[in-house]
C-alpha positions as CSV (number, residue, x, y, z in Angstrom):
1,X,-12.4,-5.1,-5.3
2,X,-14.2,-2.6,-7.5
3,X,-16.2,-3.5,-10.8
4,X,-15.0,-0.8,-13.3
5,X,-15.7,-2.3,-16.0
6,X,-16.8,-5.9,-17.6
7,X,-14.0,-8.4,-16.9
8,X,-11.9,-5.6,-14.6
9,X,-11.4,-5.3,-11.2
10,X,-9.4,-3.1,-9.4
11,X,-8.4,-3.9,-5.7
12,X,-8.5,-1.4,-2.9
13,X,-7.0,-0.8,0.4
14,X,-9.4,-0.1,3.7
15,X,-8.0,0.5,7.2
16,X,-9.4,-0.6,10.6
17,X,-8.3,-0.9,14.2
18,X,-7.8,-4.5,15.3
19,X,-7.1,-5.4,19.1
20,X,-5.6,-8.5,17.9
21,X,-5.2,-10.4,14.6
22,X,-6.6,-13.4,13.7
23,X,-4.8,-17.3,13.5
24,X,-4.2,-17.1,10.1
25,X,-3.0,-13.6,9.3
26,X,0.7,-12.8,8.5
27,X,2.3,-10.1,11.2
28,X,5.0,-8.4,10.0
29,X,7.4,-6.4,12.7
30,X,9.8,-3.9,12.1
31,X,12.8,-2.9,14.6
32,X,11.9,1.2,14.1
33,X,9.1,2.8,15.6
34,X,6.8,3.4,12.9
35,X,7.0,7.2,12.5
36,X,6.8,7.9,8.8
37,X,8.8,10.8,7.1
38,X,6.7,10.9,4.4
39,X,3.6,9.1,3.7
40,X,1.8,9.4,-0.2
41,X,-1.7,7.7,-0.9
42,X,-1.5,6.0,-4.4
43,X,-4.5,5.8,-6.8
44,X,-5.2,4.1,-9.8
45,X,-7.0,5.0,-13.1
46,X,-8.7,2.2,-15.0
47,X,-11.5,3.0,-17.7
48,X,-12.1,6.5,-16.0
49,X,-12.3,5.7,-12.2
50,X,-9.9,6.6,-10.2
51,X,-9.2,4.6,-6.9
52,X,-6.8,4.7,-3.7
53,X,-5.4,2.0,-3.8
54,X,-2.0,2.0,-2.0
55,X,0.0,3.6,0.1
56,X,3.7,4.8,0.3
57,X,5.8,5.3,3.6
58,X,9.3,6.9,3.9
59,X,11.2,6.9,6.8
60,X,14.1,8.8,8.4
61,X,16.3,5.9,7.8
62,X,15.6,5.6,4.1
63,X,13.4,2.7,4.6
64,X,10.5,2.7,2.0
65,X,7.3,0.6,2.7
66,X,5.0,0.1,-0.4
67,X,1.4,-2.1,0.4
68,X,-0.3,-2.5,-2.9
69,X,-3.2,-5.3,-3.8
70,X,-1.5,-8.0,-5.1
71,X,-2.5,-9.6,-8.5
72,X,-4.5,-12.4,-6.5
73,X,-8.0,-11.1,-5.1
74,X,-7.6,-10.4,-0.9
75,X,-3.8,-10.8,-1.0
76,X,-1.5,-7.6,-0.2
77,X,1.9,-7.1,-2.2
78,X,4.4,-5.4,0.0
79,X,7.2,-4.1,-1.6
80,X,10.5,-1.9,-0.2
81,X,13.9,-1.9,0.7
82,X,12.8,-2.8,4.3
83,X,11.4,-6.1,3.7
84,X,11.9,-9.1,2.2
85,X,10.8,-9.6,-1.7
86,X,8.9,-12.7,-1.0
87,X,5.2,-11.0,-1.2
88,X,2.8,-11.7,-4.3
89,X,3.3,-9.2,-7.3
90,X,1.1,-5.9,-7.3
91,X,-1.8,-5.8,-9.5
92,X,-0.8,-3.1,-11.5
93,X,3.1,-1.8,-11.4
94,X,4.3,0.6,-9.5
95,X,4.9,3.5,-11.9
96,X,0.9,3.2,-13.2
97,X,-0.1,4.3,-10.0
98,X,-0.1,8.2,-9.4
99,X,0.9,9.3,-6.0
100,X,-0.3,12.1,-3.9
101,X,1.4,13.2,-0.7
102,X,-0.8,13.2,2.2
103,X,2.0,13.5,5.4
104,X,5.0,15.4,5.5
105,X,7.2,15.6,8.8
106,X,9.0,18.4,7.9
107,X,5.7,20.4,7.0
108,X,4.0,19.3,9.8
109,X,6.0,21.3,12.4
């Protein structure tokens, strides 16, 4: 979470490598290999700071993978047409978020 202004909070995303996850963590599994067509990094503008704060996968099979922060503090919202709609709502919806491509497939050959 990031303070940008009294009373406002904007949640963030931040990657790591885990060797395993813990006990009380929820896993999710998918039946494709997870080879992204397209991948976009989506930030956030609140008060004048801008923020990454998602991140938006395409795949060759049309699946589309959106991980936001959810409106709860340390939850994720997951949201696509690959996976259930059972997650926690985003924070902010999905159209307030600008997104800016950072992986291509078909410009990375």
């Amino acid at each position: 979470m990031h303070d940008v202004a009294e009373r406002l909070e904007i949640g963030v995303l931040s990657f790591a490598s885990v060797s395993a996850g813990n006990v009380n963590e929820i896993i999710s599994e998918f039946p494709r290999p997870l080879a992204p067509k397209q991948v976009w990094k989506l930030l956030i503008e609140k008060n004048g700071t801008v923020l990454e704060s998602g991140v938006r996968f395409l795949f060759a099979d049309a699946c589309e993978l959106v991980i936001l922060p959810a409106d709860f503090p340390f939850f994720l919202s997951i949201l696509g047409n690959c996976v259930p709609v059972t997650n926690p709502r985003p924070e902010y919806d999905l159209d307030e978020y600008q997104q800016v491509k950072i992986f291509d497939s078909a410009e990375a050959r």
